[in-house]
C-alpha positions in Angstrom: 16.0 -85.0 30.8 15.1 -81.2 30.5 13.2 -79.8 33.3 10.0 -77.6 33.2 12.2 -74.6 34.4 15.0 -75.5 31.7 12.4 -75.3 29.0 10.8 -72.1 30.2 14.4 -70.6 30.4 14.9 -71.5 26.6 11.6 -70.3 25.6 12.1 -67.3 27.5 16.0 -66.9 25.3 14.3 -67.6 22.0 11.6 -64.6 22.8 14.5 -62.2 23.7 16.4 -63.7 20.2 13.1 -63.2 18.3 13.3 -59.2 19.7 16.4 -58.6 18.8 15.8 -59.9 15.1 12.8 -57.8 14.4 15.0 -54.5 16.2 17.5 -55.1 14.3 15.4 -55.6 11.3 13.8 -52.0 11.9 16.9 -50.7 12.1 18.0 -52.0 8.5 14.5 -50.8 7.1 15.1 -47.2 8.3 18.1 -46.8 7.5 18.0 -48.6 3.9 14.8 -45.6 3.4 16.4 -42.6 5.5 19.8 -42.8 3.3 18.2 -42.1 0.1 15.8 -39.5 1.7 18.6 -38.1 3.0 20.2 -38.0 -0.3 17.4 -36.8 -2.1 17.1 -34.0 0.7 20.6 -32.9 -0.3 20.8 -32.9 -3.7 17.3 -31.2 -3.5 18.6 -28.1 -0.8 21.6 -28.6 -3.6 19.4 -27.8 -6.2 17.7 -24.6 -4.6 20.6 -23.2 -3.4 21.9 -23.3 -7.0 18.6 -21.6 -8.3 18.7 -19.3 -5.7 22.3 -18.2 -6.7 21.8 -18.1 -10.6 18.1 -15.7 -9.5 20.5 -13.4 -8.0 23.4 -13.2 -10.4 20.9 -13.0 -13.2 18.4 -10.0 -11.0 22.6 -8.4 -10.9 22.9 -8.6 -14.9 19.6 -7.0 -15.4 20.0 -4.2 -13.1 23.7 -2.9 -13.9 22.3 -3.5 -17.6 22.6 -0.2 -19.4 19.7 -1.0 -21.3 16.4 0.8 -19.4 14.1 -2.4 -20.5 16.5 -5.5 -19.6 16.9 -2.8 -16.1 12.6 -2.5 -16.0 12.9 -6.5 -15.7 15.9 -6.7 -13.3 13.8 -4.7 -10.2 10.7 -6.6 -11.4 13.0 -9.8 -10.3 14.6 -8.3 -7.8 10.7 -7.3 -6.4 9.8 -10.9 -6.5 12.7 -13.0 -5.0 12.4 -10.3 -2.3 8.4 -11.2 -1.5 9.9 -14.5 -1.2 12.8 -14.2 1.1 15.6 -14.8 -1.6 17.5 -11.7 -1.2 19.8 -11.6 2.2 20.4 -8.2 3.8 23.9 -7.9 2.1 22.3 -8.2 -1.9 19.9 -5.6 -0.9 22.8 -3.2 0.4 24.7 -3.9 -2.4 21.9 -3.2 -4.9 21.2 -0.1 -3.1 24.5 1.2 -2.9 25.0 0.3 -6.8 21.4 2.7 -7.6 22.2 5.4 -4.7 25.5 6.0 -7.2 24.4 4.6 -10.4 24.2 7.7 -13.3 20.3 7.3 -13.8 18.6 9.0 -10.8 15.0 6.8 -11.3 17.4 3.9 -10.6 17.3 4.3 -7.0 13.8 5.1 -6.8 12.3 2.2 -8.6 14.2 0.1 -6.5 13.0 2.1 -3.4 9.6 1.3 -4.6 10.0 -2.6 -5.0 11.5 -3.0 -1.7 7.7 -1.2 -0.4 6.2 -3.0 -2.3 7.7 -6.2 -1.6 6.8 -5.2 2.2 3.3 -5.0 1.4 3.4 -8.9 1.1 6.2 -10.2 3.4 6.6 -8.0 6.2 9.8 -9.3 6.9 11.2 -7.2 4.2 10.9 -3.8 6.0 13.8 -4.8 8.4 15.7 -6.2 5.7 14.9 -2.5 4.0 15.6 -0.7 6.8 19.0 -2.4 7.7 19.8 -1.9 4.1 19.2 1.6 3.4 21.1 2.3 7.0 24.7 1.2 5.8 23.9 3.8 3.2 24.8 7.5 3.4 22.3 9.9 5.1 19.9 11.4 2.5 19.4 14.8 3.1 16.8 17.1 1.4 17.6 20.8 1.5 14.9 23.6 1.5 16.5 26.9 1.3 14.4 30.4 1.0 16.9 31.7 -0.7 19.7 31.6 -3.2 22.4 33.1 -0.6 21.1 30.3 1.8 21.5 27.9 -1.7 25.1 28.9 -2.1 25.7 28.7 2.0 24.8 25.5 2.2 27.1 24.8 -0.9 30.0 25.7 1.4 28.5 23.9 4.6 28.5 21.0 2.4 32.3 20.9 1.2 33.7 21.7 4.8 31.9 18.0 5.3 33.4 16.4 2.9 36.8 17.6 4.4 35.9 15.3 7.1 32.6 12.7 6.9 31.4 14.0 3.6 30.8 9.7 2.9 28.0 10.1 5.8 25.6 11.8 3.8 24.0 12.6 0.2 21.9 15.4 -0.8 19.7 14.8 -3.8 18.6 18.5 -4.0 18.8 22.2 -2.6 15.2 23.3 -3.4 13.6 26.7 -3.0 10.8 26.9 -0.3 8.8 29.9 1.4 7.8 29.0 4.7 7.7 31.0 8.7 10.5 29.4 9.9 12.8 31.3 12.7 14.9 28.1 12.8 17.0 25.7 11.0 15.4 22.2 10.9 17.1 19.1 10.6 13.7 16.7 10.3 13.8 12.9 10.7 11.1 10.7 9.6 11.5 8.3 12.1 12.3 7.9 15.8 14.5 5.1 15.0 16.8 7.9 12.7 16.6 10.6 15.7 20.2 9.5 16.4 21.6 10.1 13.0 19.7 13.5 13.3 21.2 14.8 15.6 24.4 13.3 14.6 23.7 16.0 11.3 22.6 18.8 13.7 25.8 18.1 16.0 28.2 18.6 12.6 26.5 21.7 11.3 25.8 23.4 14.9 29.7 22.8 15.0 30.2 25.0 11.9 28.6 27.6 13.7 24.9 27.4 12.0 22.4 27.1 14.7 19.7 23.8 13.9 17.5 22.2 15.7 15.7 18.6 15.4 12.5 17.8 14.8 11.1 14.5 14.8 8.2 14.1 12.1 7.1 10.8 13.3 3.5 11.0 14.6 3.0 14.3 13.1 3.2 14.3 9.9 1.4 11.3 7.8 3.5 10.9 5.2 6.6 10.3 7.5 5.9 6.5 7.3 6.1 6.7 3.9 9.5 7.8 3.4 12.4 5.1 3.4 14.3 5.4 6.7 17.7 6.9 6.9 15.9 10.5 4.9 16.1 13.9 6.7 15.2 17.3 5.3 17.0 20.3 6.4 15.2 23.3 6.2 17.1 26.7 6.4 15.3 29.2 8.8 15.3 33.5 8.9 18.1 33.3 10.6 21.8 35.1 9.7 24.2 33.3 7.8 26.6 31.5 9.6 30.3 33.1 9.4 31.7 30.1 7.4 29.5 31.4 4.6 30.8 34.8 4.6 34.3 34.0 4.3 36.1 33.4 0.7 
């Protein structure tokens, strides 16, 4: 005949069965729901990466359109998927680079302008900009006082593309009065003081005399201009001998 203790011993092994039925129970009910979450999950990061890819191929078609309205409606697109972080680092430099050499001019700027604007709203699109616009070439905005100082610069600029001539891009050699004794090389920005004086460094080598200036904290509209933009502005100073010879 069973003993007290024998019958607490089995009641004691039926509680621990009873445990390991409902456990393993639990497990069969979460895993029976996580699978098709999971699943769903999948097919649903599936489904967005898709969108995300077909946004950006079709913001592409619109912007290399040559048609100026199906382009008007390419940086409208490419303005929006930026406020929402759909448009990695490597579009953005590509898009650029396509503008910075495209035939239309305004290209370049309306794109300029939805990437600021875009940083109005998601801030994290100013480092995305400014990584962007730095694997570009150098913009550099001449002011001359002159047109001999027009036609110097002319020559400094070929003897750079003999050697780095990718590193920068001038969009134009303008006339300008001011009381300059120096040449200027003028960044916008502290973080572009390095590529300044990377410019200064090739044209003191050339033998014309410049100096930098960073416009960051003194001038206003500084912050306003994309990074990776200097202006060079030709002082009353002689002509270097490079632009005297034939």
């Amino acid at each position: 005949m069973p003993t007290a203790a024998d019958k607490a011993a089995e009641k004691a092994a039926e509680r621990r069965e009873s445990r390991r039925n409902l456990r393993d129970l639990a497990i069969q009910i979460t895993t029976s729901i996580m699978i098709p979450v999971s699943i769903a999950g999948m097919g649903l990061y599936y489904t967005r990466w898709q969108q995300n890819v077909n946004d950006l191929k079709t913001m592409i078609d619109l912007i290399s359109d040559d048609k100026a309205e199906r382009q008007k409606y390419g940086i409208a697109m490419f303005e929006y998927l930026l406020k929402n972080d759909k448009v990695p680092v490597e579009f953005v430099a590509a898009q650029l680079e396509y503008a910075n050499n495209a035939s239309d001019p305004q290209l370049l700027n309306s794109m300029e302008r939805a990437l600021s604007n875009a940083a109005q709203v998601n801030e994290r699109v100013e480092k995305v900009f400014t990584e962007a616009v730095d694997r570009l070439p150098s913009r550099v905005f001449v002011s001359v006082m002159n047109e001999p100082q027009r036609a110097c610069f002319s020559k400094l600029l070929s003897s750079l593309k003999d050697s780095d001539g990718a590193s920068i891009t001038v969009p134009s050699i303008s006339l300008a009065k001011w009381d300059g004794k120096v040449n200027e090389i003028r960044a916008m920005r502290t973080s572009d003081m390095d590529k300044a004086q990377a410019i200064a460094g090739w044209l003191n080598g050339l033998g014309f005399p410049t100096e930098v200036v960073n416009l960051e904290g003194r001038w206003a509209g500084a912050k306003q201009v994309r990074p990776n933009t200097f202006e060079l502005w030709f002082g009353n100073q002689p002509l270097p001998a490079v632009c005297a010879a034939s």
